[in-house]
C-alpha positions as CSV (number, residue, x, y, z in Angstrom):
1,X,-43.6,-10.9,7.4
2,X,-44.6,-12.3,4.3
3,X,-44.0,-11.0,0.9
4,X,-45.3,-11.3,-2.4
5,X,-43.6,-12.6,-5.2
6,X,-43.5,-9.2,-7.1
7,X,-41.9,-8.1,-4.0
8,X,-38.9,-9.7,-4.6
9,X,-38.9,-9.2,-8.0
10,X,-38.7,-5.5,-7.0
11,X,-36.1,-5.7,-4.7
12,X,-33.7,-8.1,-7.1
13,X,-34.1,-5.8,-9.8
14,X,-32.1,-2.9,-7.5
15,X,-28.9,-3.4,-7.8
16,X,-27.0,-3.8,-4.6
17,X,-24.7,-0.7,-3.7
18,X,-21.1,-1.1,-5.0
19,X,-18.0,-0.3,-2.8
20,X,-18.0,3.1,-4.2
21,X,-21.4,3.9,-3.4
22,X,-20.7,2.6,0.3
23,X,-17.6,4.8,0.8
24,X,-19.6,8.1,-0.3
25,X,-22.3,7.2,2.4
26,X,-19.7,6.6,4.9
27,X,-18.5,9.8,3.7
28,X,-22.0,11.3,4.1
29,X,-22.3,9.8,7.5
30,X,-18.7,11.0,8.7
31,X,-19.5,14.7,7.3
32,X,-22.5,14.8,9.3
33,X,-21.3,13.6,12.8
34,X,-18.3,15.9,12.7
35,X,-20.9,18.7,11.4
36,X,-22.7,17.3,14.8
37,X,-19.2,17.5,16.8
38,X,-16.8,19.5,15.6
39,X,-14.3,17.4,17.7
40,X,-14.7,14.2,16.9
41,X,-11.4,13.1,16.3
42,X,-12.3,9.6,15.8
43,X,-14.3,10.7,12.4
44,X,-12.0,12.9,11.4
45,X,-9.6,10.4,11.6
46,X,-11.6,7.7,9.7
47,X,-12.9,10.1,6.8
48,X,-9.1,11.4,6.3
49,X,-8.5,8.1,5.4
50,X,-11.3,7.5,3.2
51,X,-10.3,10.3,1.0
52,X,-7.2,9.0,0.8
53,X,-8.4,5.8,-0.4
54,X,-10.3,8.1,-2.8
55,X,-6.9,9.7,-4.1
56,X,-8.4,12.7,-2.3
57,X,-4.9,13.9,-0.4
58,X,-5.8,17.7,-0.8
59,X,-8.9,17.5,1.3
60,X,-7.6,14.7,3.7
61,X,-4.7,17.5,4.4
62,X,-6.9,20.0,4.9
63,X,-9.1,18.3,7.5
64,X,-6.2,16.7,9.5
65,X,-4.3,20.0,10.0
66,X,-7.7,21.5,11.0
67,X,-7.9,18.4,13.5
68,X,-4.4,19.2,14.4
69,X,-5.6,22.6,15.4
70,X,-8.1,21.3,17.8
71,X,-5.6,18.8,19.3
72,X,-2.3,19.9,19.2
73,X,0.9,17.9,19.4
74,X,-1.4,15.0,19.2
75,X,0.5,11.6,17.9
76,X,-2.1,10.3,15.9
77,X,-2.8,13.2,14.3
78,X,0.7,14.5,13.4
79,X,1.3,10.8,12.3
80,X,-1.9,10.4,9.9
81,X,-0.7,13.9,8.3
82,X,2.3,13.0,7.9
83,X,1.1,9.9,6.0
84,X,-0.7,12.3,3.8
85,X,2.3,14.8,3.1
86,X,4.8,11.4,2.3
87,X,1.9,10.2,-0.1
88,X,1.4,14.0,-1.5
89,X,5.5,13.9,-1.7
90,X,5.9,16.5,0.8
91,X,8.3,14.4,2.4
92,X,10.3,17.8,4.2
93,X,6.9,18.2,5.9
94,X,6.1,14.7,6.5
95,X,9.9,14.0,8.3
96,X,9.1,16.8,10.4
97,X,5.9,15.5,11.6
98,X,7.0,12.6,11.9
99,X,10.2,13.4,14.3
100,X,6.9,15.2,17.0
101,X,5.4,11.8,17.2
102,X,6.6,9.7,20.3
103,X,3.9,7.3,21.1
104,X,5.6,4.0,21.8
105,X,2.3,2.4,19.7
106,X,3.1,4.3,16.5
107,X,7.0,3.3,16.8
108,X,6.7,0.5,13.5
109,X,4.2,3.0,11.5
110,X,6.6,5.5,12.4
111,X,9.7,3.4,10.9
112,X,7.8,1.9,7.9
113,X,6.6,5.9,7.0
114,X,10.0,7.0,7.2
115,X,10.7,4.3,5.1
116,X,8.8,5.2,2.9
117,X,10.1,8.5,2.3
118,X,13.7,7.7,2.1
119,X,12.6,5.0,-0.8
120,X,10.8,7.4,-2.8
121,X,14.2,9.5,-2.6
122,X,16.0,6.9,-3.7
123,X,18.3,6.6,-0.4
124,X,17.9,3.2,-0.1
125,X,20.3,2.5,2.8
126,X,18.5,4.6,5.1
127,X,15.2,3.4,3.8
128,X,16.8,-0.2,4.7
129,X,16.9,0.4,8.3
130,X,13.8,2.2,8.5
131,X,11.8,-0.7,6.8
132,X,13.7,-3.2,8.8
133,X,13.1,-1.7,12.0
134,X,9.5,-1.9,11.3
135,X,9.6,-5.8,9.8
136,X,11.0,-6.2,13.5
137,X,8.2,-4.7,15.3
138,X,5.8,-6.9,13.6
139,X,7.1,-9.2,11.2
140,X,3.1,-10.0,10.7
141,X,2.5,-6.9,8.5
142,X,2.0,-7.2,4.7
143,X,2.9,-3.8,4.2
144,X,5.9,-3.9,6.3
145,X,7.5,-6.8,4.2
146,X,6.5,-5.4,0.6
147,X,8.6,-2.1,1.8
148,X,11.1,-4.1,3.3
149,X,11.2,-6.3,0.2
150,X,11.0,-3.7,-2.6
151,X,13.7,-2.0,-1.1
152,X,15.9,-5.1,-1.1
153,X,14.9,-5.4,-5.1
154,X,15.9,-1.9,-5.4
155,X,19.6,-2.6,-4.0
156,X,19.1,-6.1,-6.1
157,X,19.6,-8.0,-3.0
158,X,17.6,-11.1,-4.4
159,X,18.4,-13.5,-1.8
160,X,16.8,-11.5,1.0
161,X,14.4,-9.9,-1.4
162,X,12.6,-13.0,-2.8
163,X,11.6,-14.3,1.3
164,X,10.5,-10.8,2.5
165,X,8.0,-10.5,-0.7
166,X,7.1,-14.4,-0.7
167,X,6.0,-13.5,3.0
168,X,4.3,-10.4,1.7
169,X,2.3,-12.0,-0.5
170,X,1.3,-14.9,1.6
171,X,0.2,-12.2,4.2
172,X,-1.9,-10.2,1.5
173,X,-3.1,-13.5,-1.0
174,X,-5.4,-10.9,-2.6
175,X,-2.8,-8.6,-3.3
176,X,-2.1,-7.1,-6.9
177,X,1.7,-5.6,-5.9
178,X,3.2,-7.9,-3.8
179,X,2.4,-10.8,-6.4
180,X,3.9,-8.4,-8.9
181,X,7.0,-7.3,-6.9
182,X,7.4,-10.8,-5.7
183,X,7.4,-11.9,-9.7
184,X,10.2,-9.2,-11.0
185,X,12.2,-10.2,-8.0
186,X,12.2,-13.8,-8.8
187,X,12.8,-12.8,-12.3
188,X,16.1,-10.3,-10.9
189,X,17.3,-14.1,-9.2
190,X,17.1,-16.0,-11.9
191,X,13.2,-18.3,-10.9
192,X,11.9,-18.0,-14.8
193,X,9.5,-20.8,-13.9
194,X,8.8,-19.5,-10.4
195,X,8.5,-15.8,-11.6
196,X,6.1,-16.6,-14.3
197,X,3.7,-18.5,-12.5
198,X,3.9,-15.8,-9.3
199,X,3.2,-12.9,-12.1
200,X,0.4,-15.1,-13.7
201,X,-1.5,-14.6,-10.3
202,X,-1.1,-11.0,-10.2
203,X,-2.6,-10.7,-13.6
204,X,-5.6,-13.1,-12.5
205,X,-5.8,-10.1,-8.9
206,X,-5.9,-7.5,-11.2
207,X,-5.3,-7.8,-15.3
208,X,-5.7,-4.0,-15.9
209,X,-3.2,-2.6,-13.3
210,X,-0.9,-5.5,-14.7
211,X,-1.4,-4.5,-17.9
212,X,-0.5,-1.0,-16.7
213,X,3.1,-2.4,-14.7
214,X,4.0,-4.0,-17.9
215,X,4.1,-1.0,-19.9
216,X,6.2,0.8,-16.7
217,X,8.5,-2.8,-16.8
218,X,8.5,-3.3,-20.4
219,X,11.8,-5.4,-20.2
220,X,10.5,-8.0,-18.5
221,X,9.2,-10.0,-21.3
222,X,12.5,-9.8,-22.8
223,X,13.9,-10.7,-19.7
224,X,11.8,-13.7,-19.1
225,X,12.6,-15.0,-22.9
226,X,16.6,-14.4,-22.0
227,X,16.9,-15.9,-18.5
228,X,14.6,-18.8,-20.3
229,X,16.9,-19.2,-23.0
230,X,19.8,-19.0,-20.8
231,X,18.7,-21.9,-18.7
232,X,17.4,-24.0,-21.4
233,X,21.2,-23.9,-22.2
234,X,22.9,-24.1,-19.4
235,X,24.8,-21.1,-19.3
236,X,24.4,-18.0,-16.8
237,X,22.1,-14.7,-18.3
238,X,23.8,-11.9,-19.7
């Protein structure tokens, strides 16, 4: 059909939804359908995880044990919780969902969640295996590696560090953390040159969050100006 001109001056002068506006009318849309079917696991599933991507872990809780009501001992259900609980650092609650969940398909997400919680403890052994076992499953993952990776940072294992996150990274080029991670890791080895340029993209991803991990890693300029120094000379960092 044809338009007028003014018509498109109309429509250009809307401005076109943003990502936030999109996920609260997916959100709208989810609400409804469940409102329609009060077991449709499917959207209860997929509008958990949007309010987790909205920080909203109280809610998302709330609806998957409800879910888990209506389906019990359900994998996917007790595994998506259990996601919530680690992220809500319930991580008691989480290992216990976790150990009811024995669906061969969830057997990496399973590892790289458990993981997860023994690296927010701190036990970084057992978090070791975990994130290996999943890295084994499917080395493919972005997510897999960064765990896999940080962890390997955290027990300052740069030589197996530096590849995991490298491969993290190239899996997720978009991604602010494992260009980060990947850039204090090549920093830990000794890659001054290599470390500043890797960190210089994670500004360009995102140069508030950087900002951000700079004032949580505020010895990293002074390490980047000692290793420098050091090389420059010849001699090992101190």
């Amino acid at each position: 059909m044809l338009r007028k001109e003014r018509d498109f001056v109309a429509e250009d002068s809307v401005p076109a939804p943003t990502a936030k506006d999109r996920i609260a009318a997916r959100v709208h849309t989810l609400v409804a359908q469940i409102d329609r079917d009060p077991r449709d696991k499917k959207a209860m599933i997929e509008l958990a995880h949007l309010l987790v991507t909205q920080n909203d872990l109280d809610q998302a809780s709330t609806l998957l044990t409800k879910a888990l009501g209506l389906f019990p001992d359900d994998d996917l259900l007790q595994y998506n919780l259990a996601v919530v609980a680690t992220a809500q650092g319930q991580y008691s609650i989480a290992q216990k969902l976790l150990a009811q969940v024995t669906d061969p398909v969830l057997a990496a997400d399973k590892a790289y969640t458990t993981g997860q919680i023994y690296y927010k403890q701190q036990q970084y052994p057992r978090a070791l295996a975990f994130a290996l076992t999943a890295v084994d499953h499917n080395g493919a993952d972005a997510q897999y590696q960064l765990l896999y990776g940080d962890i390997l940072s955290a027990l300052e294992n740069w030589t197996l560090a530096v590849p995991a996150l490298q491969q993290a990274a190239s899996l997720a080029p978009k991604g602010f953390k494992p260009h980060f991670d990947l850039g204090v890791a090549l920093l830990g080895q000794g890659q001054v040159d290599e470390a500043q340029a890797v960190l210089a993209q994670a500004e360009k991803i995102d140069p508030a969050r950087f900002q951000h991990q700079l004032t949580l890693f505020s010895d990293i300029g002074r390490l980047m100006q000692r290793q420098k120094g050091a090389a420059d000379h010849g001699s090992d960092p101190q």
